[in-house]
MARBA-3410 file (N, C-alpha, C, O; in Angstrom, 1 decimal):
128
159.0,1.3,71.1,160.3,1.1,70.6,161.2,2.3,70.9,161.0,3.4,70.4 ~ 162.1,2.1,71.9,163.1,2.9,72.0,164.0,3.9,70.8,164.6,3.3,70.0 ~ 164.0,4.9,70.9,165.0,5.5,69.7,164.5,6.3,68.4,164.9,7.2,67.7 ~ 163.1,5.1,68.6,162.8,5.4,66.5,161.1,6.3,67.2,160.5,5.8,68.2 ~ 160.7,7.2,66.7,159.6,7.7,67.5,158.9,7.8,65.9,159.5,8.4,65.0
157.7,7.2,65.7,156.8,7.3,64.9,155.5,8.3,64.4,154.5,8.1,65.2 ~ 155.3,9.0,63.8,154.3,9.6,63.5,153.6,9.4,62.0,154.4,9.3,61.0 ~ 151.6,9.3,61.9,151.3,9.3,60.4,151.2,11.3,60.8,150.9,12.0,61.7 ~ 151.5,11.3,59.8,150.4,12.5,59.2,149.5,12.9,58.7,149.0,11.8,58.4 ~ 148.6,13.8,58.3,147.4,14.0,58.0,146.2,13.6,58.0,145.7,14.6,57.5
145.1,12.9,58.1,143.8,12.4,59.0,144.1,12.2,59.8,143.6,12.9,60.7 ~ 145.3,10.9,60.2,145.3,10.5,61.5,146.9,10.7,62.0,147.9,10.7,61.2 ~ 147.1,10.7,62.9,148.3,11.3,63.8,148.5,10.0,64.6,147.4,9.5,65.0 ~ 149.3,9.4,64.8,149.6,8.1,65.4,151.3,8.4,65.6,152.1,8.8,64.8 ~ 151.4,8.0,67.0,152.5,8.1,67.7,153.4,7.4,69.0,153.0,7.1,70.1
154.4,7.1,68.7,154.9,6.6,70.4,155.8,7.0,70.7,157.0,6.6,70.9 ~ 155.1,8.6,70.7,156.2,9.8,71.5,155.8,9.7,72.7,156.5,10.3,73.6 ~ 154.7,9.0,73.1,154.2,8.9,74.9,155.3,8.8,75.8,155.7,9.6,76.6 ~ 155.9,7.4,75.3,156.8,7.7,76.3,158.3,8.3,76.4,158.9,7.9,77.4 ~ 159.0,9.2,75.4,159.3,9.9,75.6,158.7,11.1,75.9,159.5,11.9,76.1
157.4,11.7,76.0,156.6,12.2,76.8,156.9,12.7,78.4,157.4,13.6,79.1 ~ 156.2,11.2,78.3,156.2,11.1,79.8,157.3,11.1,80.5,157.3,11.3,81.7 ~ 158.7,10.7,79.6,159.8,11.2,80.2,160.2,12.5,80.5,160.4,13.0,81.7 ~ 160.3,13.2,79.4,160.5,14.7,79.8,159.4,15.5,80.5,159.5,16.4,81.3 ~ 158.1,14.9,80.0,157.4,15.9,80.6,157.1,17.2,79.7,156.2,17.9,80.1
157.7,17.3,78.7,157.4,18.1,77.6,156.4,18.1,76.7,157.1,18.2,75.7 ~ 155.5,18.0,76.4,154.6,18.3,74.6,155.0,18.5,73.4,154.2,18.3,72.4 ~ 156.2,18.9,73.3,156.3,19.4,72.0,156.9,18.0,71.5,157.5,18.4,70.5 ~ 157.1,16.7,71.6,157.6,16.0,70.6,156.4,15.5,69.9,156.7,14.8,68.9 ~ 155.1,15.7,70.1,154.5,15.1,69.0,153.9,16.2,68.1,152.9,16.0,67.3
154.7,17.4,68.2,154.5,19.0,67.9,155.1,18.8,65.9,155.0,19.5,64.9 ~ 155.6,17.4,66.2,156.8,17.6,64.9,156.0,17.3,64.0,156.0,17.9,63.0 ~ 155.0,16.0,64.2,154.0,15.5,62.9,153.5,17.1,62.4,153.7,17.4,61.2 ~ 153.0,17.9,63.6,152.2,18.9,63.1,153.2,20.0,62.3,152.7,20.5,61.3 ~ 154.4,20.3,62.7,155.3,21.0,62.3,155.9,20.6,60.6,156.3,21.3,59.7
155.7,19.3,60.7,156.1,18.8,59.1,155.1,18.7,58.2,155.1,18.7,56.9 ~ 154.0,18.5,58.9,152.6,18.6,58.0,152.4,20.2,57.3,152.2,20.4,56.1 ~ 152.6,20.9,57.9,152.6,22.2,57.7,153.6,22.6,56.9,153.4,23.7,56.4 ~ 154.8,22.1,56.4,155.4,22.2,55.6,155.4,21.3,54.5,156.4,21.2,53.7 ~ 154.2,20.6,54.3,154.5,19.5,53.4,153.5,20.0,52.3,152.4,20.4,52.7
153.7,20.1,51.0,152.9,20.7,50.0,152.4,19.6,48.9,153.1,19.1,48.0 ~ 151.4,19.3,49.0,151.1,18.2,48.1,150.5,18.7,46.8,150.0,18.1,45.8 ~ 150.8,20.3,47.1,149.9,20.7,45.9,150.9,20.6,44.4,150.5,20.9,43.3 ~ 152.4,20.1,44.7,153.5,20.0,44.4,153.4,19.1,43.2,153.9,19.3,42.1 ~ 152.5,17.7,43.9,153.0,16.6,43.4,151.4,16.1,42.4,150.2,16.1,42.8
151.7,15.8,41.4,151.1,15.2,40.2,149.9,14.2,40.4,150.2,13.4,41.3 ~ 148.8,14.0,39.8,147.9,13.5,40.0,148.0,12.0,40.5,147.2,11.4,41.2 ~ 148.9,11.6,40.1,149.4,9.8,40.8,150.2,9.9,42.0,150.1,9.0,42.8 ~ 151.0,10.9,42.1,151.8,11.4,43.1,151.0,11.0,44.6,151.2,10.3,45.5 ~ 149.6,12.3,44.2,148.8,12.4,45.2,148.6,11.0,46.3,148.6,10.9,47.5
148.5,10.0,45.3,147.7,8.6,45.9,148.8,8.2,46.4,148.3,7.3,46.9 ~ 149.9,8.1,46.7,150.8,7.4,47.9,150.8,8.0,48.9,150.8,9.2,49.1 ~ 150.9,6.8,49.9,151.7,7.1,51.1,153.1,6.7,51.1,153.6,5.6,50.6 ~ 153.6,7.4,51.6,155.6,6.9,51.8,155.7,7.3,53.2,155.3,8.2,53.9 ~ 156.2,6.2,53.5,157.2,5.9,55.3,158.5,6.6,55.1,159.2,6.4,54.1
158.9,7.6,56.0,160.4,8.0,55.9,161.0,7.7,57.2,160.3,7.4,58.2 ~ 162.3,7.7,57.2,163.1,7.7,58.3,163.9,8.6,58.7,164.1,9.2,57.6 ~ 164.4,9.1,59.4,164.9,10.1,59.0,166.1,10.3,60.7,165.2,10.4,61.6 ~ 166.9,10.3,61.1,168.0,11.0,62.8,167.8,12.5,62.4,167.7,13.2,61.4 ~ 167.8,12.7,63.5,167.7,14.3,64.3,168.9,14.5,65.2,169.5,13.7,65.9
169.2,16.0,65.0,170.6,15.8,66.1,170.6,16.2,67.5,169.4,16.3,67.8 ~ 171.3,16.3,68.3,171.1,16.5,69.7,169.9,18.0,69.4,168.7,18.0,69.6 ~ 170.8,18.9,68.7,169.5,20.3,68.7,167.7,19.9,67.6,166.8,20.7,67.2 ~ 167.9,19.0,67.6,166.3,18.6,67.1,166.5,19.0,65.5,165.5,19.1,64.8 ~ 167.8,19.3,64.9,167.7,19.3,63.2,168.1,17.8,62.5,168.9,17.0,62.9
167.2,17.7,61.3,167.0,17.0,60.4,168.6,16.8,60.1,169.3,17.7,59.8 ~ 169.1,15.5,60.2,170.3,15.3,59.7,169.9,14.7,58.2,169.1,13.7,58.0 ~ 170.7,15.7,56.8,170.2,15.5,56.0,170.2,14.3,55.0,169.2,13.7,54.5 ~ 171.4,14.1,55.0,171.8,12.4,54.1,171.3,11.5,55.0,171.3,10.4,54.3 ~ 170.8,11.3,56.2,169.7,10.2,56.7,168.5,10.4,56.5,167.9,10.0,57.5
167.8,10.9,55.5,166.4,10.7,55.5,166.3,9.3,54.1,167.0,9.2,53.1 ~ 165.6,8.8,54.4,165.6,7.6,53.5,163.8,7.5,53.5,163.0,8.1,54.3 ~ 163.6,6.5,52.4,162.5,6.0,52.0,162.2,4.8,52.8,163.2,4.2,52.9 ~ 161.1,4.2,53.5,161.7,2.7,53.7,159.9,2.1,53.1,159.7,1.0,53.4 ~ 159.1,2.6,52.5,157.9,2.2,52.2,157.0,2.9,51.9,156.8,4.0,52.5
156.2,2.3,50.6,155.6,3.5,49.7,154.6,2.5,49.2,154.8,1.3,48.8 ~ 153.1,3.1,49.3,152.1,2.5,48.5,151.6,3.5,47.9,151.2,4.6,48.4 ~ 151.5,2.9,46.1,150.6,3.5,45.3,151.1,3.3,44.3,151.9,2.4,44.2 ~ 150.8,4.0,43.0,150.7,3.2,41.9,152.1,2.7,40.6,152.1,2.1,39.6 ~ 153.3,3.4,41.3,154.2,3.2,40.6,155.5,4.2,41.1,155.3,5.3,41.7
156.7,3.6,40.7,157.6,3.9,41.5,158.0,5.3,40.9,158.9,5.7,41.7 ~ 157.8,6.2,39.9,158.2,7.7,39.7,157.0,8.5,41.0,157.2,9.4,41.8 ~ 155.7,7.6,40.8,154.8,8.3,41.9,155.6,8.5,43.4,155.8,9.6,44.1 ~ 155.9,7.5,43.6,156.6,6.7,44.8,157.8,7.9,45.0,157.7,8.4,46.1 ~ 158.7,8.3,44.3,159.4,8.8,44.2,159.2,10.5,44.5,159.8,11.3,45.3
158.6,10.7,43.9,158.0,12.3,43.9,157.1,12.9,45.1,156.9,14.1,45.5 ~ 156.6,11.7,45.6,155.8,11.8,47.4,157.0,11.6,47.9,157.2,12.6,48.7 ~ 158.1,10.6,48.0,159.2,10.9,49.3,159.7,11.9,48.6,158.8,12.8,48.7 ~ 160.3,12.4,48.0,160.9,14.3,47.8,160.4,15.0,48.5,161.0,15.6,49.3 ~ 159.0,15.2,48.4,158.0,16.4,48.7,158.1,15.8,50.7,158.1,16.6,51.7
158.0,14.8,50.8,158.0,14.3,52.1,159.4,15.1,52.6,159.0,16.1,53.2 ~ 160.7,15.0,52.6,161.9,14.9,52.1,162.1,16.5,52.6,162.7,16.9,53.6 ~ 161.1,17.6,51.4,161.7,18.6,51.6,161.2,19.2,52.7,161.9,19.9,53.4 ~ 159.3,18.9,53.0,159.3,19.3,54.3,159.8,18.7,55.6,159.1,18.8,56.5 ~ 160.5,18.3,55.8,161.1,17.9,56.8,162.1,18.3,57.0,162.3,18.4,58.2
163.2,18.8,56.1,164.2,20.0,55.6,164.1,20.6,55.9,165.0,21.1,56.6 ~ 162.5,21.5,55.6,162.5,22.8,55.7,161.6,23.3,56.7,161.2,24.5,56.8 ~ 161.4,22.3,57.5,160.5,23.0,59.2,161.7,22.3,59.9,161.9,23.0,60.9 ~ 162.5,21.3,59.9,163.7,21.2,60.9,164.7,22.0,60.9,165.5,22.1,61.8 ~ 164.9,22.7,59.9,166.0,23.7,59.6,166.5,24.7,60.8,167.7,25.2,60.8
165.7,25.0,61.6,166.3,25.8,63.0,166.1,24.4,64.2,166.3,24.7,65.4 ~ 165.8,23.1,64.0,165.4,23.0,65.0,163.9,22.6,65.5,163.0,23.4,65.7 ~ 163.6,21.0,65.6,162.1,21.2,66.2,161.7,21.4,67.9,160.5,21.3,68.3 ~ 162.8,21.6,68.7,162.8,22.4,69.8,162.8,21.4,70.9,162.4,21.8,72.0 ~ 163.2,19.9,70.8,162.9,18.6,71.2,163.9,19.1,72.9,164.8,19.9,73.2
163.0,17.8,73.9,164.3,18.4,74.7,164.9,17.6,75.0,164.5,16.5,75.3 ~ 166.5,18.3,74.7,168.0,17.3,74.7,167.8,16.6,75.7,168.4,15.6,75.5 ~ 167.2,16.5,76.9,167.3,15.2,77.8,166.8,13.9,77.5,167.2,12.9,78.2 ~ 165.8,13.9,76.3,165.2,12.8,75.8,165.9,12.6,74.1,165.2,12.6,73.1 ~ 167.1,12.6,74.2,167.6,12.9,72.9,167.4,11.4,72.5,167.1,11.3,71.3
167.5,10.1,73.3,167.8,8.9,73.0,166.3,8.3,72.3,166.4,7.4,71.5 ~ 165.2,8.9,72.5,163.6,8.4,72.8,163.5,9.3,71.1,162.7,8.7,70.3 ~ 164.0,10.2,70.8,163.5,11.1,69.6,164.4,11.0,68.6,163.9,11.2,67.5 ~ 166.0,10.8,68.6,167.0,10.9,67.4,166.7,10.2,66.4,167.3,10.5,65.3 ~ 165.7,9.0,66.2,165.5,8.9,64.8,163.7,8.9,64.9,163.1,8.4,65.9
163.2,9.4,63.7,161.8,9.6,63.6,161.6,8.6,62.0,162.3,8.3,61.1 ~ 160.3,8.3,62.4,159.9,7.6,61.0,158.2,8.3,61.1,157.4,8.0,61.9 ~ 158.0,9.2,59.7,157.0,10.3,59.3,156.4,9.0,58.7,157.2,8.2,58.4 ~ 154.7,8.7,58.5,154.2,8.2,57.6,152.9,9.2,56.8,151.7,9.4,57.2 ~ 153.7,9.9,55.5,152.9,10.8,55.0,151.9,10.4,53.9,152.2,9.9,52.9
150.4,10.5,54.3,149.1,9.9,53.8,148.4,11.2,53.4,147.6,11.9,54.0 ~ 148.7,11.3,52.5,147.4,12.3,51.2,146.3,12.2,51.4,145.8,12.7,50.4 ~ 145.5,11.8,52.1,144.4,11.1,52.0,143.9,12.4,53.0,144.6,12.8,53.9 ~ 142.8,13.0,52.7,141.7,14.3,53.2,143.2,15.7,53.6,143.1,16.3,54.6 ~ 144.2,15.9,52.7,145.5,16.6,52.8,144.0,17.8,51.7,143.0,17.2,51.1
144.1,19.1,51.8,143.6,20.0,51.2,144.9,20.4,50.4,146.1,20.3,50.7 ~ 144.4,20.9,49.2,146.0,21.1,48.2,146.3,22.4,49.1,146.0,22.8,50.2 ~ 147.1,22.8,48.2,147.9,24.3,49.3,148.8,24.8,48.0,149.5,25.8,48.0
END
C-alpha cells in the first residue's frame, strides 16, 4: 500500500517499508519500529493496560517528524476501553518523543513513508 508504511512492534516487526526501501535504497525506514520501541515504556501502564495491543496512525512531515494532532487510535484489543486508552497514550508518547528531531527518513521517498501505522504488542516487551 502506497503512502501508509506499517510496522508491529515488539516480538515481531512486520513491515511494507520494502518498497520504499528499495526505492531509496536506504535502511533506515524500517529503523522507526526500532526507534519507537525504544521509546515506548510499558512499565508506565497498569496491569490491564499491559494486555493490549493498539494500532496507531499517525503522518510524518517532509523532515521525518511526528505531526502531532494526526496520531490517532484506529484499533485496540484487550480488555476494556480505560485499558485501551492508556496503551495508545503510552503508544502516543513514544512516538512524540523519538520523532521529535526527526526519524532521518529520506525526503525522496517522502510519498511511500508520510503516514505510518505502529502496531504496539506487549507481548515478551521486558518492563523498563
Amino acid at each position: 500500500m502506497k503512502g501508509r508504511l506499517r510496522i508491529w512492534l515488539a516480538c515481531s516487526l512486520w513491515s511494507t517499508a520494502t518498497l520504499a526501501q528499495s526505492v531509496s535504497g536506504q535502511p533506515s525506514i524500517n529503523g522507526i519500529g526500532d526507534l519507537v520501541a525504544a521509546c515506548w515504556n510499558i512499565g508506565s501502564l497498569n496491569n490491564t493496560a499491559r494486555d493490549v495491543k493498539v494500532a496507531v496512525v499517525f503522518e510524518l512531515d517532509v523532515d521525518g517528524r511526528p505531526v502531532s494532532n494526526s496520531i490517532r487510535l484506529i484499533a485496540a484489543s484487550g480488555p476494556d476501553e480505560a485499558a485501551a486508552q492508556q496503551a495508545y497514550e503510552a503508544a502516543r508518547r513514544a512516538i512524540l518523543r523519538c520523532g521529535a528531531n526527526g526519524y532521518g527518513l529520506p525526503a525522496e521517498s517522502y510519498d511511500h513513508w508520510r503516514q505510518v501505522e505502529l502496531v504496539f504488542n506487549p507481548e515478551g516487551m521486558r518492563l523498563r
